[in-house]
DOMI-715744 format. One record per residue (C-alpha): residue number from 1; x, y, z. Coordinates in nm, 3 decimals, padded with zeros to 5 digits, always signed. Layout:
// residues N
<NUM,<X,Y,Z>>
...
// end
This chain:
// residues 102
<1,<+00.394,+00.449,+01.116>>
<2,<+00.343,+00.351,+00.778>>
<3,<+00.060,+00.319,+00.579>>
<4,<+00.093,-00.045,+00.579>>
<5,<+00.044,-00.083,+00.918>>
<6,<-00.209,+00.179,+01.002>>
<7,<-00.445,+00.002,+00.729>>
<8,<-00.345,-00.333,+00.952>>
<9,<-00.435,-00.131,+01.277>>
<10,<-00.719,-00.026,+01.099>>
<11,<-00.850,-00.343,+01.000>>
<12,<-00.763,-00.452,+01.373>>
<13,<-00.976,-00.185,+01.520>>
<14,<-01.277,-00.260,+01.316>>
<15,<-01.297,-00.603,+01.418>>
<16,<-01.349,-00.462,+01.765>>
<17,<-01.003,-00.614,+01.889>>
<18,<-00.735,-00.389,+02.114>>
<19,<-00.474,-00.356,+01.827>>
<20,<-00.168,-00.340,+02.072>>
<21,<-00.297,-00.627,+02.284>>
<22,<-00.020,-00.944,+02.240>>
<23,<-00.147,-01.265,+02.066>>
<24,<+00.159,-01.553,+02.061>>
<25,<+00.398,-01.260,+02.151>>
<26,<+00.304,-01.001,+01.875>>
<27,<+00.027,-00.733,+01.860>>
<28,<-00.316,-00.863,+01.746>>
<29,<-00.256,-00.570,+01.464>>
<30,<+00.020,-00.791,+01.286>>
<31,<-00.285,-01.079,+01.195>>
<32,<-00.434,-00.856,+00.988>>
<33,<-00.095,-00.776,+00.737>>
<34,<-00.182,-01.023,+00.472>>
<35,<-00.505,-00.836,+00.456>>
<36,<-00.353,-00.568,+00.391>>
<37,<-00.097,-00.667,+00.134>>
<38,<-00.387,-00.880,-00.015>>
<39,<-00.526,-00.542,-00.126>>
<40,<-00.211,-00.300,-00.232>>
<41,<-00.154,-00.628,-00.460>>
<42,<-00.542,-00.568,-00.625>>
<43,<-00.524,-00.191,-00.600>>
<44,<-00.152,-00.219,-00.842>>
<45,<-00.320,-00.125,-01.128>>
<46,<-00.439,+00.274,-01.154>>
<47,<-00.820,+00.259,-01.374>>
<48,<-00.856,+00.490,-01.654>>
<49,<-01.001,+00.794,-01.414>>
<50,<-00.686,+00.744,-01.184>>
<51,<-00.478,+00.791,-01.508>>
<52,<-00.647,+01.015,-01.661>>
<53,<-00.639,+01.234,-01.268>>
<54,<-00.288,+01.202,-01.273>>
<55,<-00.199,+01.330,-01.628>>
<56,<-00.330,+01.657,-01.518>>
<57,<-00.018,+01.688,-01.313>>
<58,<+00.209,+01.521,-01.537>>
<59,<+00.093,+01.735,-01.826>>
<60,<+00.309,+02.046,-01.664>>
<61,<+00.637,+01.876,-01.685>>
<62,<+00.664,+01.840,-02.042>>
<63,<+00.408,+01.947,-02.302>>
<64,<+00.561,+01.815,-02.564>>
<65,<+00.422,+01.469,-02.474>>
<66,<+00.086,+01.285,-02.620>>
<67,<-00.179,+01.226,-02.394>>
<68,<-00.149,+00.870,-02.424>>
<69,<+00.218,+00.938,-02.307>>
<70,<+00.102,+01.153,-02.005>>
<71,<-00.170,+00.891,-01.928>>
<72,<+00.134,+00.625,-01.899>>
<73,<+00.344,+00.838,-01.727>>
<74,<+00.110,+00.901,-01.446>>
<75,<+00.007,+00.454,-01.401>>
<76,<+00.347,+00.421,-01.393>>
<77,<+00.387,+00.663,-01.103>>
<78,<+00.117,+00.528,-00.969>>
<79,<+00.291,+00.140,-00.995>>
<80,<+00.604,+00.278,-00.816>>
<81,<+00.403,+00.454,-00.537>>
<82,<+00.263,+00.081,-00.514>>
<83,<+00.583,-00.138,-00.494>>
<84,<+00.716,+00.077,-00.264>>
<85,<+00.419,+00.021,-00.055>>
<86,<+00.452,-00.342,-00.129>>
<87,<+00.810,-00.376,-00.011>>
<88,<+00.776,-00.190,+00.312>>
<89,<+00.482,-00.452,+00.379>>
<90,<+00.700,-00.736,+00.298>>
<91,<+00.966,-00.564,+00.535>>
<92,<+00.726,-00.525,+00.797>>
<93,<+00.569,-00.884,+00.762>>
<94,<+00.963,-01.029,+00.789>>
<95,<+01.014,-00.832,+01.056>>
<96,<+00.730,-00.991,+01.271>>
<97,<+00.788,-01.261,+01.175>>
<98,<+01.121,-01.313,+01.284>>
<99,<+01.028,-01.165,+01.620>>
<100,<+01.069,-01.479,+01.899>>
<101,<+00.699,-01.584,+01.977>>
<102,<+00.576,-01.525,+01.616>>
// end
C-alpha cells in the first residue's frame, strides 16, 4: 500500500467512516485523495531544520562540500522523495478514476 493511500485510509478512518465500504462503486477511502495530495503539495518544501537534519547524512558522502552545498543537497532529496510521492498519487487518483462507477 502506499503511503498515499494509507494517509487517504487514514483520513477515512478518522472521519469515523468504514474505509473499504463502496460509495458510487469505489471505496469511501478514495474521497479523501485530494486531501491527501492537497498536503504532499504544501509539505514540497523541506524548512531550514529538515535541511539542516538531512545534511548530517549528506555530509558523509563528500566532505569536500560547503554546508550551504550539503544543506541543498539534502532539500533537494527531500523534493525528489516528494514528486515521487506526488506521481504515485496522481497514478492512484487516475486509476480510480477511470474505474466504471467513479
Amino acid at each position: 500500500m502506499s503511503p498515499i493511500e494509507k494517509a487517504a485510509r487514514t483520513l477515512c478512518s478518522i472521519q469515523g467512516e468504514d474505509e473499504d465500504s463502496l460509495s458510487a462503486g469505489v471505496p469511501r477511502w478514495t474521497a479523501y485523495l485530494s486531501q491527501v495530495m492537497a498536503v504532499t503539495d504544501a509539505l514540497h518544501e523541506p524548512d531550514r531544520a529538515m535541511q539542516e537534519a538531512g545534511l548530517e547524512i549528506i555530509r558523509y558522502v563528500g566532505r569536500e562540500e560547503s554546508e550551504l552545498g550539503y544543506q541543498s543537497d539534502a532539500a533537494n532529496i527531500w523534493r525528489f522523495m516528494m514528486d515521487v510521492l506526488h506521481q504515485d498519487g496522481q497514478h492512484l487518483m487516475a486509476k480510480i478514476a477511470a474505474k466504471p462507477g467513479a
